[in-house]
C-alpha positions as CSV (number, residue, x, y, z in Angstrom):
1,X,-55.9,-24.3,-18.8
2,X,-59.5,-25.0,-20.0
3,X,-60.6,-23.3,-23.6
4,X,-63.4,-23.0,-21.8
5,X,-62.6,-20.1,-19.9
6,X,-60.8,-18.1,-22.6
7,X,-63.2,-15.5,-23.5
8,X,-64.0,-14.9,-18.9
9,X,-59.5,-14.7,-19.9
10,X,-59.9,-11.9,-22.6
11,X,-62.8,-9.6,-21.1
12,X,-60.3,-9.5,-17.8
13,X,-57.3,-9.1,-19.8
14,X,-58.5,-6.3,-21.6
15,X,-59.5,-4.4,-18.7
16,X,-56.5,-5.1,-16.9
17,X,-54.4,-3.4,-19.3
18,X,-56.8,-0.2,-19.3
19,X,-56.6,-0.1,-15.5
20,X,-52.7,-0.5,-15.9
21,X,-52.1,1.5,-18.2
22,X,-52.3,4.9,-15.9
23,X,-50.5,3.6,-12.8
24,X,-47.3,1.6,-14.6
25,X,-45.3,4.5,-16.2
26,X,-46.1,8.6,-17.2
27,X,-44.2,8.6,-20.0
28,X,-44.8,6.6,-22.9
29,X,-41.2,4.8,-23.8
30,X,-40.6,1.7,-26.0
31,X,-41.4,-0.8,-23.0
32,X,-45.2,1.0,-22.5
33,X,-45.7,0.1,-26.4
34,X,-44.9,-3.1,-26.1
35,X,-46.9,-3.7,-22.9
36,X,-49.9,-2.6,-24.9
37,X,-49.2,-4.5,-28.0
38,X,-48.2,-7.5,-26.1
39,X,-51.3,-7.6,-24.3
40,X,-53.8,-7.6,-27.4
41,X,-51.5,-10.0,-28.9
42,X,-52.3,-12.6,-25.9
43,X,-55.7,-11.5,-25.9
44,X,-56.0,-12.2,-29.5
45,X,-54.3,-15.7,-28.9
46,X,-57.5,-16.3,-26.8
47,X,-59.8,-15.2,-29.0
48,X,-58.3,-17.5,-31.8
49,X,-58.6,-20.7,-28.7
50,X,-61.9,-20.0,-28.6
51,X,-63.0,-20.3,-31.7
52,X,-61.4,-23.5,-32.5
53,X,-62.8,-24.7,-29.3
54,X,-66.7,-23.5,-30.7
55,X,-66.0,-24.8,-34.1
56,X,-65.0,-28.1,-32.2
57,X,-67.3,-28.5,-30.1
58,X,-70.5,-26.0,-30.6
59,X,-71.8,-23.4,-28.5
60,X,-71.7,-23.3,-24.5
61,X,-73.1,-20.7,-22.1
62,X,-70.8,-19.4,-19.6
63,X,-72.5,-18.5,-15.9
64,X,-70.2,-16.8,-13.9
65,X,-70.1,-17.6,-10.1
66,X,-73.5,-19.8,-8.5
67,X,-75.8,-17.5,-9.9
68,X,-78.7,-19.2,-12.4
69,X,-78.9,-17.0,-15.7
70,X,-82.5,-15.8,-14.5
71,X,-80.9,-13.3,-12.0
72,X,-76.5,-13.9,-12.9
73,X,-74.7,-13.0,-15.2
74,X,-74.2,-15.2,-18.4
75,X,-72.1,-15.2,-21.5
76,X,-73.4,-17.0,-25.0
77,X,-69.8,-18.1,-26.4
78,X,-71.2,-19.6,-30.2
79,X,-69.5,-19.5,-33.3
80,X,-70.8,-16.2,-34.1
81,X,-69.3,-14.8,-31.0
82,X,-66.0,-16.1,-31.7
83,X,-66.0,-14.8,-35.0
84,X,-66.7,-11.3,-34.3
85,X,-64.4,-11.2,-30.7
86,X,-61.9,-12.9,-33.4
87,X,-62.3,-10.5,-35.9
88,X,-62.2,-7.1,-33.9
89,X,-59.0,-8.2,-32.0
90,X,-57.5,-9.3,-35.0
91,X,-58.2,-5.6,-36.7
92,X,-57.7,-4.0,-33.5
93,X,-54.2,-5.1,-33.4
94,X,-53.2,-3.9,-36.6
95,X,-54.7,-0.8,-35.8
96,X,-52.7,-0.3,-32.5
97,X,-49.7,-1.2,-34.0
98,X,-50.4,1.3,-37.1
99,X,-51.0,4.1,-34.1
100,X,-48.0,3.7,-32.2
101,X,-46.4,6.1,-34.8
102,X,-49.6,7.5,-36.5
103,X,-50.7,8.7,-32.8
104,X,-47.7,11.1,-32.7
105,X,-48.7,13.5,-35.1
106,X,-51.8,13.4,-33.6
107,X,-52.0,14.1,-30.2
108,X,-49.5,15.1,-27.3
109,X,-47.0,12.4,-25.8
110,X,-48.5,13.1,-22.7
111,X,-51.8,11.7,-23.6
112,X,-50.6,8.2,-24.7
113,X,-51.6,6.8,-21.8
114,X,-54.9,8.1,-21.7
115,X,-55.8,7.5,-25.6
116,X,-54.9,3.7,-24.8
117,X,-56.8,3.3,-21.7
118,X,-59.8,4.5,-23.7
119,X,-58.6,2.4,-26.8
120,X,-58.7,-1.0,-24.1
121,X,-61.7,-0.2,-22.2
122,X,-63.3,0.1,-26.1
123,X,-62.3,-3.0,-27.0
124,X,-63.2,-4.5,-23.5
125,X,-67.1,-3.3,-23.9
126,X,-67.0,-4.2,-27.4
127,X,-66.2,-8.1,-26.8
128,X,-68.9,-7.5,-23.7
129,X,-71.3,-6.7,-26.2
130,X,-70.8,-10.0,-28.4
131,X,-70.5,-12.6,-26.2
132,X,-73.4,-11.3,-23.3
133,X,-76.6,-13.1,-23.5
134,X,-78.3,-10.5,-21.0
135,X,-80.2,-7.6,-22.1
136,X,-79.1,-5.1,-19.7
137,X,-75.4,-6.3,-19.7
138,X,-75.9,-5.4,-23.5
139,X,-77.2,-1.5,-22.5
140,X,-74.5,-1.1,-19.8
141,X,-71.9,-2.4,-21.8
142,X,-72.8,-0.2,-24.7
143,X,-73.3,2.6,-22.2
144,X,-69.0,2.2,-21.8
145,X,-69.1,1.8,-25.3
146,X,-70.7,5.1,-26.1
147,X,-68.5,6.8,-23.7
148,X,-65.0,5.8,-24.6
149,X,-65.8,6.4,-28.4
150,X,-66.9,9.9,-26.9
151,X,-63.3,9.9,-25.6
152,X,-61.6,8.3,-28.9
153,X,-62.9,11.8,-30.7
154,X,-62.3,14.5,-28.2
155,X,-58.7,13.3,-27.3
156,X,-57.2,16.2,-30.1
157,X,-58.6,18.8,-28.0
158,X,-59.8,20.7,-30.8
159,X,-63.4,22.8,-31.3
160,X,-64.1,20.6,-34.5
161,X,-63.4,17.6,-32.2
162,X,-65.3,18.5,-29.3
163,X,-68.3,19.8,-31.2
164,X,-68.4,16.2,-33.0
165,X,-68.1,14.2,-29.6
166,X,-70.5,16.0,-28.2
167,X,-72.7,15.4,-31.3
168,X,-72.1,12.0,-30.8
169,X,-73.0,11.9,-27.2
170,X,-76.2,13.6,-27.4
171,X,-77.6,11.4,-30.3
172,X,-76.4,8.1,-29.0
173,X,-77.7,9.0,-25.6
174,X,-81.2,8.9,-27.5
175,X,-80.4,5.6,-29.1
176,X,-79.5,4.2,-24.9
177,X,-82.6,5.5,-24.2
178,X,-84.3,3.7,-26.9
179,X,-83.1,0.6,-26.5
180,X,-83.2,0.6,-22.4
181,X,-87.5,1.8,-23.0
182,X,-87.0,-1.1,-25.7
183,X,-86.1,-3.5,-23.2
184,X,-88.2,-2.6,-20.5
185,X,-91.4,-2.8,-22.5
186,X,-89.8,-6.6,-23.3
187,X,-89.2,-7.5,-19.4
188,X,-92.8,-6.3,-18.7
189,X,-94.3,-9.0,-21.5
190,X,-91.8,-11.6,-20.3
191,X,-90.1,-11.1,-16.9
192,X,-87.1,-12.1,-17.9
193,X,-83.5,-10.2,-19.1
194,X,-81.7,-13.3,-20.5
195,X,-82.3,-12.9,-23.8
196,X,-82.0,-17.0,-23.7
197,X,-85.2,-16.6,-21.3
198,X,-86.7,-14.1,-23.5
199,X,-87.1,-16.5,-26.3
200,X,-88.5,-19.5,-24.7
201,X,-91.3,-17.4,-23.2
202,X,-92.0,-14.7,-25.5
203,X,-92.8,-17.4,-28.2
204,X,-96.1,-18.0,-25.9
205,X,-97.3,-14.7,-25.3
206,X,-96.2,-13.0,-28.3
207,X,-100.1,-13.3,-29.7
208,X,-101.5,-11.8,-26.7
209,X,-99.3,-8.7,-26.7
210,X,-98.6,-8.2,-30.3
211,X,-98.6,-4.5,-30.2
212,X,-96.2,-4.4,-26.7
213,X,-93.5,-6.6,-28.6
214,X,-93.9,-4.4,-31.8
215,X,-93.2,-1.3,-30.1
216,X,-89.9,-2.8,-27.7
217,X,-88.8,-4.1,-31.2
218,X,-89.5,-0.8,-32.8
219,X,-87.7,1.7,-29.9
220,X,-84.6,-1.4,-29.7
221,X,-83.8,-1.2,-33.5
222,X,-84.4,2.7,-33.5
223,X,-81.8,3.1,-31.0
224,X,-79.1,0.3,-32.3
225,X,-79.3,2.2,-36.0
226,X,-79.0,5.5,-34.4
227,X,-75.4,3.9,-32.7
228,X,-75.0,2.1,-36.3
229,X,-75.6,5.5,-38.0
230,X,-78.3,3.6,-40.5
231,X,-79.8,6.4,-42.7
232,X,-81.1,9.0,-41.6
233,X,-80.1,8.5,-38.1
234,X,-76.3,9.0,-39.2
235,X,-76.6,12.4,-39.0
236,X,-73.5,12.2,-35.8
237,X,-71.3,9.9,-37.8
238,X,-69.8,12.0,-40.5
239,X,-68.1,14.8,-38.5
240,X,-67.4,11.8,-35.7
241,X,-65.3,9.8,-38.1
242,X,-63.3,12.7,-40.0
243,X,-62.4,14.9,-37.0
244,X,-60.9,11.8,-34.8
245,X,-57.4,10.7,-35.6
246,X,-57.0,8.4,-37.9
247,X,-56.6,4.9,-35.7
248,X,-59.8,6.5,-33.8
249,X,-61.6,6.5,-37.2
250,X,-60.5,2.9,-38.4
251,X,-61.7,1.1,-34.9
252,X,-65.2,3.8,-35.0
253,X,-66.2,2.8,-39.1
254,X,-64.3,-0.7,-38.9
255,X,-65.4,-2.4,-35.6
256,X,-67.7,-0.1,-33.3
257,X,-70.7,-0.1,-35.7
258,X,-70.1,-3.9,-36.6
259,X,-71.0,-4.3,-33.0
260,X,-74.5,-2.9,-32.8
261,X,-75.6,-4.1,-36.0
262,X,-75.0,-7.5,-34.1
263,X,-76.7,-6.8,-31.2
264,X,-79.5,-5.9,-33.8
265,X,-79.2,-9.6,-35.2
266,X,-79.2,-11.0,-31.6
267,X,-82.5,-9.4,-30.8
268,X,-84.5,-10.1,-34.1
269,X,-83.3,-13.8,-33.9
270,X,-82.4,-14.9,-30.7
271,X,-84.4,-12.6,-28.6
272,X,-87.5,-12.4,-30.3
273,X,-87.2,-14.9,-32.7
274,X,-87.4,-15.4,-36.7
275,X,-91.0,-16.5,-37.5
276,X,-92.0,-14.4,-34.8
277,X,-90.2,-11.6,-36.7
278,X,-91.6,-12.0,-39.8
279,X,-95.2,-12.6,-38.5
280,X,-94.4,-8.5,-37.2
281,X,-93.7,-6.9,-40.6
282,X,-90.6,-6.2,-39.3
283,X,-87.9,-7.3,-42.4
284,X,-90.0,-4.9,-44.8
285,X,-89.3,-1.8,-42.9
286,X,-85.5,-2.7,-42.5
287,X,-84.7,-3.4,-45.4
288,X,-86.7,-0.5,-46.8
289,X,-83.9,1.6,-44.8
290,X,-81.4,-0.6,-45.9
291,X,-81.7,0.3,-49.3
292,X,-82.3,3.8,-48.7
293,X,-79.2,4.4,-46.8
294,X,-77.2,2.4,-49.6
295,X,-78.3,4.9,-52.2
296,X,-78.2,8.1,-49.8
297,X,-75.1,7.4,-47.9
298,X,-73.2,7.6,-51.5
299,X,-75.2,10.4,-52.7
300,X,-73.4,12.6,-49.9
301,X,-70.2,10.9,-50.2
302,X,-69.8,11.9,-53.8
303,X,-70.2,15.7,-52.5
304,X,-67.8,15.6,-50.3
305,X,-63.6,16.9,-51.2
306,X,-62.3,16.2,-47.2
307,X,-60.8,12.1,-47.9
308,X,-62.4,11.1,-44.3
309,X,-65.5,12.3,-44.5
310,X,-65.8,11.0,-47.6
311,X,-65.1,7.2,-46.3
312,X,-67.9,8.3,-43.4
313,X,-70.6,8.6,-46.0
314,X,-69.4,5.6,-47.6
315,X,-69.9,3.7,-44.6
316,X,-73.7,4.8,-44.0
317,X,-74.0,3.2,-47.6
318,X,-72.1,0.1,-46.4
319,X,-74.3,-0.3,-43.8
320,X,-76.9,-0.3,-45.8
321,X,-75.9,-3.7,-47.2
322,X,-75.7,-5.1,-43.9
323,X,-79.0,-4.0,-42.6
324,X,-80.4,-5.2,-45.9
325,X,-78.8,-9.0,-45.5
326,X,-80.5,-9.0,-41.5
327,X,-83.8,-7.7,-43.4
328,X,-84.3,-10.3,-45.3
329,X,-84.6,-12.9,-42.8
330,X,-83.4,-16.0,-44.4
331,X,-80.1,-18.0,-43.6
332,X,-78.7,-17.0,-46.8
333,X,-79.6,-13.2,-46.0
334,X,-78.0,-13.8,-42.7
335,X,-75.0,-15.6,-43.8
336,X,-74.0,-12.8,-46.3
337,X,-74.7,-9.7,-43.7
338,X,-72.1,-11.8,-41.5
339,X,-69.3,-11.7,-44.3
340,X,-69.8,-8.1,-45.3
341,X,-69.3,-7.7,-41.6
342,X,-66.4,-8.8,-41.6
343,X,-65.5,-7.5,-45.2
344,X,-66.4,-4.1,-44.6
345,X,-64.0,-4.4,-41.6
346,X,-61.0,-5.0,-43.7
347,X,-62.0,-2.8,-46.4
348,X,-62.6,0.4,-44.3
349,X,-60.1,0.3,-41.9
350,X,-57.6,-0.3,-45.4
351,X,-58.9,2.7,-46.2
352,X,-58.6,4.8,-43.2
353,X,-55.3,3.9,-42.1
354,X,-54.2,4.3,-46.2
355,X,-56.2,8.3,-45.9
356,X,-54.5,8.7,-42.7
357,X,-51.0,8.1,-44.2
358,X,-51.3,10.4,-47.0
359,X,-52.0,12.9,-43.9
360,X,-49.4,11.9,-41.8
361,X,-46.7,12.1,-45.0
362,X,-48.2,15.3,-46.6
363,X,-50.5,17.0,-44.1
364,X,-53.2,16.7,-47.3
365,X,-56.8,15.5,-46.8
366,X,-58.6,17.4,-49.8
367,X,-59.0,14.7,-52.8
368,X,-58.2,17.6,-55.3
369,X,-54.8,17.6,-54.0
370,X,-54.0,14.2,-54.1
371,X,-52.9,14.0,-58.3
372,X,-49.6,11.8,-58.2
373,X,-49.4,10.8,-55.2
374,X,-49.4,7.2,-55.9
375,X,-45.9,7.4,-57.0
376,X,-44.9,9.3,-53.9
377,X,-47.1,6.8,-51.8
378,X,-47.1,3.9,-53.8
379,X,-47.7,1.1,-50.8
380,X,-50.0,3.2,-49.3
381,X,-52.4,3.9,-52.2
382,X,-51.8,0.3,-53.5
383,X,-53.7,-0.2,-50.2
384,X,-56.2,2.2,-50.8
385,X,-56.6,1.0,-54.5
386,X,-57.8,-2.9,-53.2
387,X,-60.0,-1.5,-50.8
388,X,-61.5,0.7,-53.5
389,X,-61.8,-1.8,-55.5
390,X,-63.6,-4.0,-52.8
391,X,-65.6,-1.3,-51.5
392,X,-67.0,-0.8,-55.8
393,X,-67.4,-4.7,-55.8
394,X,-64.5,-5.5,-58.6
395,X,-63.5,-9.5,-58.6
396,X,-61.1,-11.0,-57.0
397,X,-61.5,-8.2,-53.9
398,X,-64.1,-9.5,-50.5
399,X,-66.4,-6.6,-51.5
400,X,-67.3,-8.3,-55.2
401,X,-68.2,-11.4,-53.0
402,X,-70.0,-9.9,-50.7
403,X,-72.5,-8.6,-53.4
404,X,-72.6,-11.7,-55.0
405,X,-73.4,-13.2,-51.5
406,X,-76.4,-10.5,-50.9
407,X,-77.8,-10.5,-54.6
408,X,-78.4,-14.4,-54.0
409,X,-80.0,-13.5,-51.1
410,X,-82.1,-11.0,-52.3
411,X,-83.4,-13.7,-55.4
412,X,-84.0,-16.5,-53.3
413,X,-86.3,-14.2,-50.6
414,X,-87.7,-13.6,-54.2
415,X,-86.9,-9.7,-53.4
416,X,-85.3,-9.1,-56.8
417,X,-85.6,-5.3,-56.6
418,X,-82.4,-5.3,-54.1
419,X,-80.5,-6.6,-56.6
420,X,-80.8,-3.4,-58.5
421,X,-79.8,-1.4,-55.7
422,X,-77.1,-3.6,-55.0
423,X,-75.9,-2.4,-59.1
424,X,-76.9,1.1,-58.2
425,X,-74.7,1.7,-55.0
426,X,-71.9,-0.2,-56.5
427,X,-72.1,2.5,-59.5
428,X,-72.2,5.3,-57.4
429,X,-69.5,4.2,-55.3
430,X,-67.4,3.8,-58.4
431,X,-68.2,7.7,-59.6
432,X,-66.9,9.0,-56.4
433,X,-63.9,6.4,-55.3
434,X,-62.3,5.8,-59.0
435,X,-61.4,9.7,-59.4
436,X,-59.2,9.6,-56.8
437,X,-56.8,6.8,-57.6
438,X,-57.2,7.5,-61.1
439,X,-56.2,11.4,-60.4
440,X,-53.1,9.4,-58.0
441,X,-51.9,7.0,-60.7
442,X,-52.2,8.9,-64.1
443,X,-52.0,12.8,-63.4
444,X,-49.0,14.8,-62.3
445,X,-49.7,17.0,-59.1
446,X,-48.5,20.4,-58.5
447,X,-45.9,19.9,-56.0
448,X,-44.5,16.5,-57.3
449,X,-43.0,14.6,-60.5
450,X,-44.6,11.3,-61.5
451,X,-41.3,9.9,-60.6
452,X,-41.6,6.2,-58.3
453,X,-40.5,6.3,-55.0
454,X,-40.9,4.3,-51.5
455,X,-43.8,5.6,-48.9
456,X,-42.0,8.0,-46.5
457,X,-43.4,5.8,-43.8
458,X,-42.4,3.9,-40.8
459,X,-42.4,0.0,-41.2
460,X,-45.0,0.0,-37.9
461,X,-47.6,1.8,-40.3
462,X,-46.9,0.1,-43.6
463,X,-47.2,-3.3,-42.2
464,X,-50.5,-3.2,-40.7
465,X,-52.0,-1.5,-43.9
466,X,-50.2,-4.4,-45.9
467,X,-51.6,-7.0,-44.1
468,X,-55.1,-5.7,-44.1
469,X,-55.1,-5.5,-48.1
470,X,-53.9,-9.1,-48.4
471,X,-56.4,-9.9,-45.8
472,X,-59.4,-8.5,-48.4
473,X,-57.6,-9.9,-51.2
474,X,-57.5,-13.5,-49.4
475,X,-61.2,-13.3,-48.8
476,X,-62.1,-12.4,-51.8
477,X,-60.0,-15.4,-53.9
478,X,-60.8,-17.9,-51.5
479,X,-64.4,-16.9,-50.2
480,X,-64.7,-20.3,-48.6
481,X,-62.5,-19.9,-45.8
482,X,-65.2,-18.1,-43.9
483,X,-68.3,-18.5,-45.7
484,X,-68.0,-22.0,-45.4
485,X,-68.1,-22.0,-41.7
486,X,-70.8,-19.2,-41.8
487,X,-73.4,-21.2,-44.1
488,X,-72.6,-23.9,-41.7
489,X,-73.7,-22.8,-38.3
490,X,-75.9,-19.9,-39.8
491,X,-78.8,-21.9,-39.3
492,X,-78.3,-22.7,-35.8
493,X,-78.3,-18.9,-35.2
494,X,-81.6,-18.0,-35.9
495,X,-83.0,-21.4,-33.9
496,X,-80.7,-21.8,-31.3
497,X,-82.7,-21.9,-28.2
């Protein structure tokens, strides 16, 4: 079995299981969990083949049947691709095995089925998205995308959840729309949809049509930060992300938005290309927004008493430092947007599957009610703690490197004023994230003794949440392990056709 064909292997696996899913069994029993665990597992296995096999042997593209990219179908399988399909299915399995449990105090047992059909067609469009090298497989594929998250959030069958999906669907409707009249105003300069296309001949006619490409750029990364709830086009995220249940919430914040903000890479450096980029102004403007929705996104957080919705605002602020490492344009700006990519993964999704514990062991989610519970829950907010302390940027966590990471950046684009953003976000995410374990560790709640105790939890939720927290405190000792390989093929990236 060629390596070759792995990722073709995933995308089918994937949506195999969704279409199984409905037809195998009605009830949910032990054997239906493992089908759908089992499943990711392998498909994970194939994600790990491929990216030994890029980091091997470089990047290949991937036609599928006779068809020449100009009018087929064709996947880019790089490093880069490899990384992120590695690094959602790796999160993504944690967080399905974390659900198995969390999901039944969350929904009806009747609606398993359908929760993880939606849950595999997600993942399914996801990888679609990262390893497609055609700009209208990208729109369709986030057309699924923006429909199962839809999906993901109304599945409680509740007014708050309902209201939010729909939210989400009308404002990330406009952001398809954008990007589709984004593309189309790009096929008319060109006359081509492979973004591979794209590049070789938009780098001759960008001078005559300037003002075309400007405004396809301009509609493209309007609609991607709409889907990547940049501020202040988040305005959908915050009541998306604390009404869902809780593994919905960890894939949304951890994974989904990771996505677009890499399609948003793809097009500013492999569609229309770096110098071409910077020759448009564009990098200003972003990272202008970038720094705005660092600052604003904690403003609101710190407001905010409901534990989910808090982590929501956090994550327009964590965005922020992604956007900002794109905006800078340089390899080193690149490089460090990748890692917080995959930092902010861990982090987050530590933190929403830690939040959604306390919930599921004490029905709580207002942080004023929390004092103590660290020694009713002290695995779970040991959990929480790390990815506090990542998210606030202390050593020895991913988040403290990933600053490090962006304020080099920031210096050597000779952008110093970043840096002090960078200070000022991690400040404000310390006033409103140290309170809480703080009021957990060292004050006695209400209705409990500061007396230790195990987490009331089964072993398929502590495990996951376990293994995430070592995860972040891996990448944050040993930094190496992945910026290493992300320094080393960043360059290729920006000038790879």
């Amino acid at each position: 079995m060629s390596s070759v064909h792995f990722p073709v292997f995933i995308i089918l696996l994937l949506l195999g299981t969704a279409v199984s899913i409905p037809i195998m069994r009605k009830n949910f029993d032990h054997m239906m969990k493992t089908f759908v665990i089992g499943a990711l597992m392998v498909a994970w296995l194939f994600s790990l083949g491929t990216l030994i096999n890029t980091l091997n042997n470089g990047a290949y593209l991937y036609n599928f049947g006779n068809w020449t990219e100009i009018i087929g179908v064709q996947f880019l399988i790089d490093e880069f691709s490899a990384i992120m399909t590695f690094t959602i299915l790796t999160i993504a399995t944690l967080i399905v095995i974390y659900s198995i449990k969390d999901m039944e105090h969350e929904i009806p047992a009747q609606q398993f089925g359908s929760y993880y059909t939606l849950v595999y067609i997600l993942l399914f469009s996801m990888v679609g998205i990262t390893y497609t090298n055609d700009l209208f497989n990208m729109y369709v594929f986030m057309e699924i995308l923006s429909l199962t998250s839809c999906g993901i959030i109304s599945i409680k069958r509740k007014k708050e959840n309902y209201l939010a999906s729909f939210r989400y669907l009308m404002l990330n409707t406009i952001g398809s729309l954008s990007v589709l009249l984004g593309i189309a105003l790009l096929y008319m300069v060109t006359g081509h949809l492979n973004m591979g296309e794209v590049s070789k001949t938009i780098a001759g006619v960008w001078q005559a049509y300037p003002i075309n490409i400007l405004v396809s750029l301009g509609f493209m990364i309007t609609g991607l930060s709409i889907k990547a709830a940049l501020f202040p086009l988040h305005i959908w995220l915050p009541d998306a992300h604390s009404t869902a249940p809780t593994p919905s919430s960890a894939l949304l914040s951890g994974l989904v938005v990771k996505v677009y903000i890499f399609c948003v890479a793809k097009i500013l450096f492999r569609v229309i290309g770096q110098s071409i980029v910077i020759a448009l102004d564009v990098p200003t403007y972003l990272t202008y927004f970038a720094a705005l929705s660092m600052i604003m996104g904690s403003i609101f957080a710190m407001g905010q008493k409901d534990i989910k919705r808090l982590l929501a605002y956090s994550s327009v602020a964590q965005i922020g430092y992604i956007f900002l490492g794109l905006g800078l344009a340089t390899v080193q700006g690149f490089s460090a947007a990748l890692f917080h990519i995959i930092s902010h993964a861990l982090m987050k999704t530590g933190l929403f599957l830690s939040a959604g514990s306390i919930i599921y062991n004490t029905g709580k989610r207002d942080i004023r009610e929390l004092d103590g519970i660290g020694y009713e829950m002290p695995i779970t907010m040991g959990v929480f703690t790390i990815s506090v302390l990542g998210m606030i940027g202390i050593p020895g966590i991913n988040g403290f490197m990933s600053k490090i990471y962006l304020s080099f950046a920031a210096l050597e684009a000779n952008k110093p004023l970043f840096l002090f953003v960078i200070l000022a976000s991690s400040f404000l995410n310390a006033i409103y994230y140290l309170p809480i374990v703080i009021a957990a560790f060292l004050k006695e709640g209400k209705e409990r003794k500061n007396i230790m105790m195990m987490d009331r939890l089964p072993k398929s939720m502590i495990i996951p949440m376990v293994m995430i927290a070592a995860g972040s405190v891996i990448m944050g000792i040993f930094p190496q392990l992945v910026m290493n390989v992300i320094e080393r093929v960043a360059p290729t990236f920006l000038t790879f056709y």
